[in-house]
mmJSON file of the N, C-alpha and C atoms, coordinates in Angstrom:
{"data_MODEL":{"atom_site":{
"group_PDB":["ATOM","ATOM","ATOM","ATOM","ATOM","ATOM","ATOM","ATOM","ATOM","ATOM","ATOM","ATOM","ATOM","ATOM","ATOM","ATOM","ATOM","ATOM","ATOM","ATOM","ATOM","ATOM","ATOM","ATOM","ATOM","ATOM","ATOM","ATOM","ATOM","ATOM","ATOM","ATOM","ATOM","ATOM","ATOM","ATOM","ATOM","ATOM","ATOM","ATOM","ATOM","ATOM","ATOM","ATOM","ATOM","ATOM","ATOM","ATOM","ATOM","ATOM","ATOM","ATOM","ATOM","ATOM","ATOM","ATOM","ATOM","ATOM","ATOM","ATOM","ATOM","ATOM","ATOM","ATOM","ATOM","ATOM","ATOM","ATOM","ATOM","ATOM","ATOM","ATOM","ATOM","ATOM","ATOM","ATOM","ATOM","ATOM","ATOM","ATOM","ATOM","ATOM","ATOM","ATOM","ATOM","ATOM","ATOM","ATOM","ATOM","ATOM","ATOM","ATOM","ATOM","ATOM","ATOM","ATOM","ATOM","ATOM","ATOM","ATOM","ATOM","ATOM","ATOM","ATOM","ATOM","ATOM","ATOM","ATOM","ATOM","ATOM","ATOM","ATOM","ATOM","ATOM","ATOM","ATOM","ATOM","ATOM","ATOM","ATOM","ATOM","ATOM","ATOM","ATOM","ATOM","ATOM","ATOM","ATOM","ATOM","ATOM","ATOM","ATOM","ATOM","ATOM","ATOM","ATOM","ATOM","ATOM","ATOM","ATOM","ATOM","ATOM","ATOM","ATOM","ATOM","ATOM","ATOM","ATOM","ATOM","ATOM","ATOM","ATOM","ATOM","ATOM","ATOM","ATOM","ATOM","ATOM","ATOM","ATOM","ATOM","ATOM","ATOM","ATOM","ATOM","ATOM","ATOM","ATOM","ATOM","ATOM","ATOM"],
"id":[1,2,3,4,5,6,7,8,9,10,11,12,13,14,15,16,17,18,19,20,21,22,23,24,25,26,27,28,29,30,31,32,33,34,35,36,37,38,39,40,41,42,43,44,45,46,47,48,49,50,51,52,53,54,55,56,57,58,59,60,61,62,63,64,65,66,67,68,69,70,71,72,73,74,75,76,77,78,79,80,81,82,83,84,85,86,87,88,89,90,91,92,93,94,95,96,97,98,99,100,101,102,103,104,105,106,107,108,109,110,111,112,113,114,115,116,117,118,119,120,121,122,123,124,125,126,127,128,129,130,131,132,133,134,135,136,137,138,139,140,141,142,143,144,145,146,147,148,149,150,151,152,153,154,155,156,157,158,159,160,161,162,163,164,165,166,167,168,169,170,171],
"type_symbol":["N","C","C","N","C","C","N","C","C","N","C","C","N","C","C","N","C","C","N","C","C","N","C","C","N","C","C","N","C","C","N","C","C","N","C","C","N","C","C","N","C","C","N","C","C","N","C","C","N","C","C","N","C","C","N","C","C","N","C","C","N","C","C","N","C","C","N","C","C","N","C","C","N","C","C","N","C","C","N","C","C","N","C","C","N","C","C","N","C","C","N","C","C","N","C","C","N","C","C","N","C","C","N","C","C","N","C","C","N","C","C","N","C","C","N","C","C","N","C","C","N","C","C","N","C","C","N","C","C","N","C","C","N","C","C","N","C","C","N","C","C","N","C","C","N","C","C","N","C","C","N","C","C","N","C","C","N","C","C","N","C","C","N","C","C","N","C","C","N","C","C"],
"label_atom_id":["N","CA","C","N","CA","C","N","CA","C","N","CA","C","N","CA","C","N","CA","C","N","CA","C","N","CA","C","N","CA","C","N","CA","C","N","CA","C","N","CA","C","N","CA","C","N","CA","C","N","CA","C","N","CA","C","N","CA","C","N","CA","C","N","CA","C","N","CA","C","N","CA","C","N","CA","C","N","CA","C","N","CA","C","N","CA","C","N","CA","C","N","CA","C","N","CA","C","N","CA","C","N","CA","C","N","CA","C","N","CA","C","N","CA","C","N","CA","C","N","CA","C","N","CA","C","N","CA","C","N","CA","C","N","CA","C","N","CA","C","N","CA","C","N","CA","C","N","CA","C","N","CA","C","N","CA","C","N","CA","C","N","CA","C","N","CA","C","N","CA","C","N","CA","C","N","CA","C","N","CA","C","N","CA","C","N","CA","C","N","CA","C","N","CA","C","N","CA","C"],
"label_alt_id":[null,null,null,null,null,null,null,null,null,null,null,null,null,null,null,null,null,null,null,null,null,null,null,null,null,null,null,null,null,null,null,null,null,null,null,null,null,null,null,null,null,null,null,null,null,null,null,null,null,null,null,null,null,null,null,null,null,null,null,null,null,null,null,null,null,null,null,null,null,null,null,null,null,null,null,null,null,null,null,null,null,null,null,null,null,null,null,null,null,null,null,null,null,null,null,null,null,null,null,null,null,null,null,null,null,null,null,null,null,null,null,null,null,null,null,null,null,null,null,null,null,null,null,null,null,null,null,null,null,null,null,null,null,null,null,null,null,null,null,null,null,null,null,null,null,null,null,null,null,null,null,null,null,null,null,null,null,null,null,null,null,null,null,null,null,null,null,null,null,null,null],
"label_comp_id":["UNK","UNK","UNK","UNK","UNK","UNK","UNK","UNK","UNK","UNK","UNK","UNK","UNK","UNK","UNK","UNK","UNK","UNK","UNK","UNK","UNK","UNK","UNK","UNK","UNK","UNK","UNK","UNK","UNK","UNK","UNK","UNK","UNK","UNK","UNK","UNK","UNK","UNK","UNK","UNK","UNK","UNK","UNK","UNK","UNK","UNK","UNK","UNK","UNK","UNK","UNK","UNK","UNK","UNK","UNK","UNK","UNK","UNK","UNK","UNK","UNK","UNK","UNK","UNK","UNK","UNK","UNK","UNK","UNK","UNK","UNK","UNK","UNK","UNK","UNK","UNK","UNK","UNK","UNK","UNK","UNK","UNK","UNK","UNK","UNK","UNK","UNK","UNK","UNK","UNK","UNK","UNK","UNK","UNK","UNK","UNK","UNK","UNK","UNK","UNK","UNK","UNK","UNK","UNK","UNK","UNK","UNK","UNK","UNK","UNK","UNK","UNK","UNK","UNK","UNK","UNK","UNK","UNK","UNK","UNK","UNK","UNK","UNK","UNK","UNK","UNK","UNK","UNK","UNK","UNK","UNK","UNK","UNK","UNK","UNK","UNK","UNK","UNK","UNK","UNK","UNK","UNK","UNK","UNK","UNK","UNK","UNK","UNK","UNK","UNK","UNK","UNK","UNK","UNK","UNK","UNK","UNK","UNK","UNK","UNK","UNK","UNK","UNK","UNK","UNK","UNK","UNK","UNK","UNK","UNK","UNK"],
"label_asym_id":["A","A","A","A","A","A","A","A","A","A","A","A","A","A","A","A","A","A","A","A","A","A","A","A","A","A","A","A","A","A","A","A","A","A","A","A","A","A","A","A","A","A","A","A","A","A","A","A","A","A","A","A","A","A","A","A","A","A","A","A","A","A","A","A","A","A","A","A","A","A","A","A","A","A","A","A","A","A","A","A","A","A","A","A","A","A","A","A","A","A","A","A","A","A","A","A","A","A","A","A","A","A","A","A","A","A","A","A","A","A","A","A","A","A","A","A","A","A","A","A","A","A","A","A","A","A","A","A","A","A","A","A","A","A","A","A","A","A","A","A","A","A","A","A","A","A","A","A","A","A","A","A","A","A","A","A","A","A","A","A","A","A","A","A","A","A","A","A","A","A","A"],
"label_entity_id":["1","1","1","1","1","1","1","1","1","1","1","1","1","1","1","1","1","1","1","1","1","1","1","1","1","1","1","1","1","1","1","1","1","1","1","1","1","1","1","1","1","1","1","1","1","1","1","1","1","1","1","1","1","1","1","1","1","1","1","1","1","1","1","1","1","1","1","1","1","1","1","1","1","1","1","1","1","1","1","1","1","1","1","1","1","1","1","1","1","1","1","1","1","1","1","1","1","1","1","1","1","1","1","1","1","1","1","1","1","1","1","1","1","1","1","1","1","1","1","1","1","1","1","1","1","1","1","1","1","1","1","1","1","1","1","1","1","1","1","1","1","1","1","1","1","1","1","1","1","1","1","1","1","1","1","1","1","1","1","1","1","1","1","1","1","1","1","1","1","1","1"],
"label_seq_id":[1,1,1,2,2,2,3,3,3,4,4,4,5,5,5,6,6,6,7,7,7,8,8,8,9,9,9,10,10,10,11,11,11,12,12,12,13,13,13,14,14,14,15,15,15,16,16,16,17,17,17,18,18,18,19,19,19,20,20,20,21,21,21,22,22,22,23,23,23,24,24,24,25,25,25,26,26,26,27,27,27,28,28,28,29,29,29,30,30,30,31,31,31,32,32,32,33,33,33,34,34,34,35,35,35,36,36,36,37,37,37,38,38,38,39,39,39,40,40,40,41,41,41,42,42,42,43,43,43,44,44,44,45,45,45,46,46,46,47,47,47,48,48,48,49,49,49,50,50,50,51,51,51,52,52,52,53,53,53,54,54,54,55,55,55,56,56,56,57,57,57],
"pdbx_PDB_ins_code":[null,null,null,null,null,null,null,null,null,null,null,null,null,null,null,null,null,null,null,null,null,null,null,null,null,null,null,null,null,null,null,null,null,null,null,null,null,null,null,null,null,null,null,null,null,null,null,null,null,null,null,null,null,null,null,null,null,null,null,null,null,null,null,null,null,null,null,null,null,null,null,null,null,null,null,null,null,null,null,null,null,null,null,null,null,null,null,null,null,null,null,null,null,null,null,null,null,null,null,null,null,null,null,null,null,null,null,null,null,null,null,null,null,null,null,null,null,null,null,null,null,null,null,null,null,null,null,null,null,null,null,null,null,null,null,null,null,null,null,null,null,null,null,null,null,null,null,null,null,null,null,null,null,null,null,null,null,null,null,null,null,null,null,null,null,null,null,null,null,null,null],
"Cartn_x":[-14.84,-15.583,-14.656,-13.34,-12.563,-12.053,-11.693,-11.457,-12.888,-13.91,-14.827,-14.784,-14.823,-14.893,-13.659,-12.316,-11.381,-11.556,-12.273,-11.975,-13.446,-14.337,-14.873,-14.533,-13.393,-12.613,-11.892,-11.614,-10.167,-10.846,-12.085,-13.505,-13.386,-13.712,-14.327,-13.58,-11.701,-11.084,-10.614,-11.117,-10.467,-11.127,-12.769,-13.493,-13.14,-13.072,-12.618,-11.655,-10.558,-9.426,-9.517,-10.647,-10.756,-11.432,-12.662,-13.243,-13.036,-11.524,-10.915,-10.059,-9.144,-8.383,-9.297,-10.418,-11.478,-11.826,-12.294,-12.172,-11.393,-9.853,-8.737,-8.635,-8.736,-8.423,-9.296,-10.796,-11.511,-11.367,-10.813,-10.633,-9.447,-8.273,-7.31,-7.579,-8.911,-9.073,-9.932,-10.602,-11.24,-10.106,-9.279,-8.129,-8.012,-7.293,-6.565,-7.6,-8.92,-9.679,-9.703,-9.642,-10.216,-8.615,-7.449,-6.205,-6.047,-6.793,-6.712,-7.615,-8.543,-9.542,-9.042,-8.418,-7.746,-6.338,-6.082,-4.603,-4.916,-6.432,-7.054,-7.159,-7.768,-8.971,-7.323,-5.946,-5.424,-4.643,-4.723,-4.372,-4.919,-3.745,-4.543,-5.266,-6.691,-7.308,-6.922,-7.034,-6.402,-6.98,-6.509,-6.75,-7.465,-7.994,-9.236,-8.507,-8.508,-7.847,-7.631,-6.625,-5.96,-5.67,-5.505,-5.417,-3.267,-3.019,-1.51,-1.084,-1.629,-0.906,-1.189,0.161,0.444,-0.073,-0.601,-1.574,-1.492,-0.329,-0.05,1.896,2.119,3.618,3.842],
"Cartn_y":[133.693,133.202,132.592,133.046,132.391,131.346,131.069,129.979,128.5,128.995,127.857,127.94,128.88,128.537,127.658,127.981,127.641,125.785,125.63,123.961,123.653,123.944,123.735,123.167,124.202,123.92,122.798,122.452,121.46,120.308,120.046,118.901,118.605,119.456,119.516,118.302,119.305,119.016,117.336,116.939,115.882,114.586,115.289,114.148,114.164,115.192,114.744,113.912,114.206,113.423,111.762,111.42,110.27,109.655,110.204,109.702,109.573,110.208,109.933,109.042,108.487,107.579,106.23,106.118,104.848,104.721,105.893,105.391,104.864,105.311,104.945,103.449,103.26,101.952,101.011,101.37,100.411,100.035,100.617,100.822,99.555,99.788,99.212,97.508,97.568,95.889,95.592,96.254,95.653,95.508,96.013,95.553,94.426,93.785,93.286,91.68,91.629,90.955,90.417,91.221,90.746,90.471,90.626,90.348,88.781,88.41,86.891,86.34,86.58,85.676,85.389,86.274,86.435,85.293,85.367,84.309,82.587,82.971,81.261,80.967,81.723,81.166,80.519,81.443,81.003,79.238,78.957,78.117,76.819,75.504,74.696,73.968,72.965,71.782,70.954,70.579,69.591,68.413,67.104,65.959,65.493,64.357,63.877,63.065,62.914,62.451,60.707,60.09,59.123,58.749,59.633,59.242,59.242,59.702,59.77,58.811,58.125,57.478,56.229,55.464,54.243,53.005,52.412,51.598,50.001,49.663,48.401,48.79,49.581,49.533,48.494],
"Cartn_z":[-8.121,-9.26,-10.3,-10.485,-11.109,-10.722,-10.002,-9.613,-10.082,-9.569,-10.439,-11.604,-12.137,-13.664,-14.064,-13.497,-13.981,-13.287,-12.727,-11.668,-12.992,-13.515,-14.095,-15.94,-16.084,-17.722,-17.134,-16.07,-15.666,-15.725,-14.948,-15.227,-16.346,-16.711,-18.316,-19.173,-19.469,-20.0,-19.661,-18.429,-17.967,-18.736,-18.183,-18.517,-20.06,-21.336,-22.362,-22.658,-21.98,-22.159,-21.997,-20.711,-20.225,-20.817,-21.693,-22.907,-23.841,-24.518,-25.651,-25.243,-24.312,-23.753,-23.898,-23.294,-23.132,-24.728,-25.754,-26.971,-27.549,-27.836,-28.344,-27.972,-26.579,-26.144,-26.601,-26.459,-26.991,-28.942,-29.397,-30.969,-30.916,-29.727,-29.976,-29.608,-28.305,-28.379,-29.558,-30.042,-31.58,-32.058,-32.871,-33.681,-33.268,-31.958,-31.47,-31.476,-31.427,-31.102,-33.102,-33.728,-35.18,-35.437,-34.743,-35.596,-34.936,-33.82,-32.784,-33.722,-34.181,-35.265,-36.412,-36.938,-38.194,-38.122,-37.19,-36.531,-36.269,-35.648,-35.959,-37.046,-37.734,-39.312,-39.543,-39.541,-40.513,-40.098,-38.857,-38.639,-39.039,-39.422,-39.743,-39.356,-39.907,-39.299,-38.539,-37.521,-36.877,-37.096,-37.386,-37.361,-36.527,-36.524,-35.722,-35.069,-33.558,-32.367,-33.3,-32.857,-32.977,-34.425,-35.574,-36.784,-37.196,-35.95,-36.168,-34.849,-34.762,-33.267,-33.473,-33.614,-33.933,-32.844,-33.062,-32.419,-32.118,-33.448,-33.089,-32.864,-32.442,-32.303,-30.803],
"occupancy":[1.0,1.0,1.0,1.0,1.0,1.0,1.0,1.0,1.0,1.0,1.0,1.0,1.0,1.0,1.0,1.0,1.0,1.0,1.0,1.0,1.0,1.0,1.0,1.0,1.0,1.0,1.0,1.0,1.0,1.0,1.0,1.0,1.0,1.0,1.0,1.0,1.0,1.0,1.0,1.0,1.0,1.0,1.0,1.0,1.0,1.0,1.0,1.0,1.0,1.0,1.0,1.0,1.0,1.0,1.0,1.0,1.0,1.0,1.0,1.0,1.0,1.0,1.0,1.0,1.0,1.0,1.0,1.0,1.0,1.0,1.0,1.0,1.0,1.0,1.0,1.0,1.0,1.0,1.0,1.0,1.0,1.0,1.0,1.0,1.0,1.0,1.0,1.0,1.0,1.0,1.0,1.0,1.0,1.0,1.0,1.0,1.0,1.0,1.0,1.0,1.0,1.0,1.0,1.0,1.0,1.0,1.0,1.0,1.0,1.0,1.0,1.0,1.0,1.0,1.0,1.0,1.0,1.0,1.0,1.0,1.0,1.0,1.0,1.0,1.0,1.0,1.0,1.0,1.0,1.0,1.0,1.0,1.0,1.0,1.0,1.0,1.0,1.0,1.0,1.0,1.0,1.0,1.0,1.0,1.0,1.0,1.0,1.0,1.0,1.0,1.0,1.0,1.0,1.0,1.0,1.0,1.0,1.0,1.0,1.0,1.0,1.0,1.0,1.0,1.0,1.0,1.0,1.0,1.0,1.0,1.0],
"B_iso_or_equiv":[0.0,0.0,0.0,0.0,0.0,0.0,0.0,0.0,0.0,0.0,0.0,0.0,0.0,0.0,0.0,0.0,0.0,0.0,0.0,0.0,0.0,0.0,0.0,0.0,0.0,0.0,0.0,0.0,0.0,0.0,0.0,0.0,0.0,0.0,0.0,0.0,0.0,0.0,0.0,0.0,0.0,0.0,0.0,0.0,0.0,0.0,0.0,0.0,0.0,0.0,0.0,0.0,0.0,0.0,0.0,0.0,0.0,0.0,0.0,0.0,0.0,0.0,0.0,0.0,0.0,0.0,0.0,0.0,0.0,0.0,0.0,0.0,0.0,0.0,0.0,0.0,0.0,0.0,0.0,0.0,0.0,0.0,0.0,0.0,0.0,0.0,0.0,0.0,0.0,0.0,0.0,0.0,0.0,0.0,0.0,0.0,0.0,0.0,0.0,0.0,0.0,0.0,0.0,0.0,0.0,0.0,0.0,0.0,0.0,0.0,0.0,0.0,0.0,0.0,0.0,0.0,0.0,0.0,0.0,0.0,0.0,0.0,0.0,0.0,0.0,0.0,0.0,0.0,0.0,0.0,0.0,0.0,0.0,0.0,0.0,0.0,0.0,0.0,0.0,0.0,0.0,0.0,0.0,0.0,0.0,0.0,0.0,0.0,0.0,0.0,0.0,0.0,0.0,0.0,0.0,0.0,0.0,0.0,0.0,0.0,0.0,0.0,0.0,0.0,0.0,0.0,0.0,0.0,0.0,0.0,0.0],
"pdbx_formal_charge":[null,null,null,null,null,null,null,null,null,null,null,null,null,null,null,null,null,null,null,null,null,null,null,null,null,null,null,null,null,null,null,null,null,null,null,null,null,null,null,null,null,null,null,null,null,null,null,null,null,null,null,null,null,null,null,null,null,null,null,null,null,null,null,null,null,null,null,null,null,null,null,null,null,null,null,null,null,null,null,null,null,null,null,null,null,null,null,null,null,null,null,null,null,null,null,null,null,null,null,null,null,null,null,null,null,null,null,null,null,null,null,null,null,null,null,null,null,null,null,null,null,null,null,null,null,null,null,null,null,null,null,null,null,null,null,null,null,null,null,null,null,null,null,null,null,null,null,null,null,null,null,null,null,null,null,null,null,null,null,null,null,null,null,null,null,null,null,null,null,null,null],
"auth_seq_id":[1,1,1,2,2,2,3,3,3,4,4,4,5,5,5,6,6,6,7,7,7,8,8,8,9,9,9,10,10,10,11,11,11,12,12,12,13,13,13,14,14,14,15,15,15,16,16,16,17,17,17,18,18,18,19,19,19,20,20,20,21,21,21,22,22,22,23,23,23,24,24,24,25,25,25,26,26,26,27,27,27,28,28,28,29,29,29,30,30,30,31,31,31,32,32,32,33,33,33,34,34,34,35,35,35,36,36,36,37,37,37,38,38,38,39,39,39,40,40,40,41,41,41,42,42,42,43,43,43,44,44,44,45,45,45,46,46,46,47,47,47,48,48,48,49,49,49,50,50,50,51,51,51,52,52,52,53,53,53,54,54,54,55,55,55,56,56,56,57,57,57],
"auth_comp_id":["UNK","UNK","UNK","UNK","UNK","UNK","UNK","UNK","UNK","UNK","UNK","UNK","UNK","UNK","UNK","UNK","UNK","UNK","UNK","UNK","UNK","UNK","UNK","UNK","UNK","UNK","UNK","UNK","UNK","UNK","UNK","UNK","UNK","UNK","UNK","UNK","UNK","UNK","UNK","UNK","UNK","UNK","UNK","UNK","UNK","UNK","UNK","UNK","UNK","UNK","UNK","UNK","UNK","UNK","UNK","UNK","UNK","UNK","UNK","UNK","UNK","UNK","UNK","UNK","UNK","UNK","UNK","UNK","UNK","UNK","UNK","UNK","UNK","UNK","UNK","UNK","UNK","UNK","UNK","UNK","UNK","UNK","UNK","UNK","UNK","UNK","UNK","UNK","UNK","UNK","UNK","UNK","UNK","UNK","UNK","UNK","UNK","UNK","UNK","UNK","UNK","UNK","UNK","UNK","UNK","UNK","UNK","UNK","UNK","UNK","UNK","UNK","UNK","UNK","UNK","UNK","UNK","UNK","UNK","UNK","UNK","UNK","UNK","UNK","UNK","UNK","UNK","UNK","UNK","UNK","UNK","UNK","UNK","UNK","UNK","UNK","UNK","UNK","UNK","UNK","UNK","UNK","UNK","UNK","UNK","UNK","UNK","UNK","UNK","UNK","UNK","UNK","UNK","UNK","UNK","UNK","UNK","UNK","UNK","UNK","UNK","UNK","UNK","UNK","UNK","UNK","UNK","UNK","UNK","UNK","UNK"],
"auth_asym_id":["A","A","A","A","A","A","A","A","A","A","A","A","A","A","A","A","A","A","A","A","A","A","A","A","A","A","A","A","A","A","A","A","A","A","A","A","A","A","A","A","A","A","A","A","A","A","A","A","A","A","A","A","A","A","A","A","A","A","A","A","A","A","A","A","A","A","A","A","A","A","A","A","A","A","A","A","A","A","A","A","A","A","A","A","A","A","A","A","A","A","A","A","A","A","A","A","A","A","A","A","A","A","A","A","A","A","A","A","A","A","A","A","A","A","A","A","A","A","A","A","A","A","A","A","A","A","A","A","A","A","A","A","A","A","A","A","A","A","A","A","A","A","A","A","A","A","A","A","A","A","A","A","A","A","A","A","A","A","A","A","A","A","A","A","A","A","A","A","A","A","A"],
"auth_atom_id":["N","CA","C","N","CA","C","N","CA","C","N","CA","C","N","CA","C","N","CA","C","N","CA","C","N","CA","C","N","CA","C","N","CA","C","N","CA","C","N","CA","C","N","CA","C","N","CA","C","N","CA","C","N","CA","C","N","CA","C","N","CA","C","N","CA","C","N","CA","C","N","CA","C","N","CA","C","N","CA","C","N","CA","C","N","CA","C","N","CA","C","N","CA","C","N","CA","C","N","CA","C","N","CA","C","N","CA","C","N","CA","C","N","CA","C","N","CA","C","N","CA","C","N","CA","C","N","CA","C","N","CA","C","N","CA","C","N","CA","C","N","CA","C","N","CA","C","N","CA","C","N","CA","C","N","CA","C","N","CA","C","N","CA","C","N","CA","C","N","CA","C","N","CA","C","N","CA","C","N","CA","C","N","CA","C","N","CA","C","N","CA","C","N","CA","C","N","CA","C"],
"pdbx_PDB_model_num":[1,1,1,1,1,1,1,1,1,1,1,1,1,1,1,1,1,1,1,1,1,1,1,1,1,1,1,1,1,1,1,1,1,1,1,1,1,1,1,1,1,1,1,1,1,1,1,1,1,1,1,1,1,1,1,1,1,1,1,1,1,1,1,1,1,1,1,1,1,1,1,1,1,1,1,1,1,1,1,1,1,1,1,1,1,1,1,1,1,1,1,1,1,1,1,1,1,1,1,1,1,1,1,1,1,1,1,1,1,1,1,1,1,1,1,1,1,1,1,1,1,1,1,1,1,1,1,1,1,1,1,1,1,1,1,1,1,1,1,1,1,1,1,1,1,1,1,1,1,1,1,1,1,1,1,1,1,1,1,1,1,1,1,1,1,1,1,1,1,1,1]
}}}
Protein backbone atom coordinates (compact mmCIF):
# COMPACT_ATOMS: atom_id res chain seq x y z
CA UNK A 1 0.00 0.00 0.00
CA UNK A 2 2.88 2.19 0.37
CA UNK A 3 4.24 2.00 -2.35
CA UNK A 4 0.93 3.49 -4.18
CA UNK A 5 0.53 6.06 -2.15
CA UNK A 6 4.04 6.95 -2.49
CA UNK A 7 3.87 6.50 -6.85
CA UNK A 8 0.77 8.60 -6.24
CA UNK A 9 2.68 11.88 -4.26
CA UNK A 10 5.43 11.30 -7.15
CA UNK A 11 2.29 11.86 -9.93
CA UNK A 12 1.15 14.29 -8.08
CA UNK A 13 4.25 16.21 -7.49
CA UNK A 14 5.22 15.84 -11.13
CA UNK A 15 2.26 16.93 -12.71
CA UNK A 16 2.74 20.14 -10.39
CA UNK A 17 6.00 20.74 -11.37
CA UNK A 18 5.03 20.35 -15.16
CA UNK A 19 2.34 22.85 -14.70
CA UNK A 20 4.39 25.33 -13.07
CA UNK A 21 7.21 24.84 -15.79
CA UNK A 22 4.34 25.33 -18.78
CA UNK A 23 3.27 28.47 -16.65
CA UNK A 24 6.58 30.10 -16.13
CA UNK A 25 7.26 29.50 -19.75
CA UNK A 26 4.19 30.76 -21.03
CA UNK A 27 4.67 34.18 -18.82
CA UNK A 28 8.16 34.21 -20.40
CA UNK A 29 6.73 34.17 -24.23
CA UNK A 30 4.30 37.01 -23.21
CA UNK A 31 7.20 39.11 -22.09
CA UNK A 32 9.08 38.24 -24.95
CA UNK A 33 6.15 38.78 -27.48
CA UNK A 34 5.25 42.48 -25.90
CA UNK A 35 9.22 43.26 -25.71
CA UNK A 36 9.16 42.28 -30.09
CA UNK A 37 6.18 44.87 -30.33
CA UNK A 38 7.66 47.25 -28.19
CA UNK A 39 11.05 46.90 -30.54
CA UNK A 40 8.83 47.62 -33.73
CA UNK A 41 6.62 50.54 -32.51
CA UNK A 42 10.05 51.89 -31.80
CA UNK A 43 11.42 51.57 -35.11
CA UNK A 44 11.34 54.08 -37.69
CA UNK A 45 8.79 54.83 -40.73
CA UNK A 46 10.03 53.71 -43.68
CA UNK A 47 9.84 55.75 -46.73
CA UNK A 48 7.63 55.08 -49.54
CA UNK A 49 9.40 52.81 -52.18
CA UNK A 50 11.40 54.96 -54.70
CA UNK A 51 11.58 58.33 -52.86
CA UNK A 52 15.49 57.77 -52.31
CA UNK A 53 16.48 56.25 -55.59
CA UNK A 54 17.94 58.37 -58.06
CA UNK A 55 16.22 58.09 -61.27
CA UNK A 56 17.84 60.21 -63.69
CA UNK A 57 21.50 59.22 -62.70
Amino acid sequence: MDSIASMAMDMSAASFATNYSMAVTKKMMDAQELAGQELLNMLPELPAKGDFIDTYA
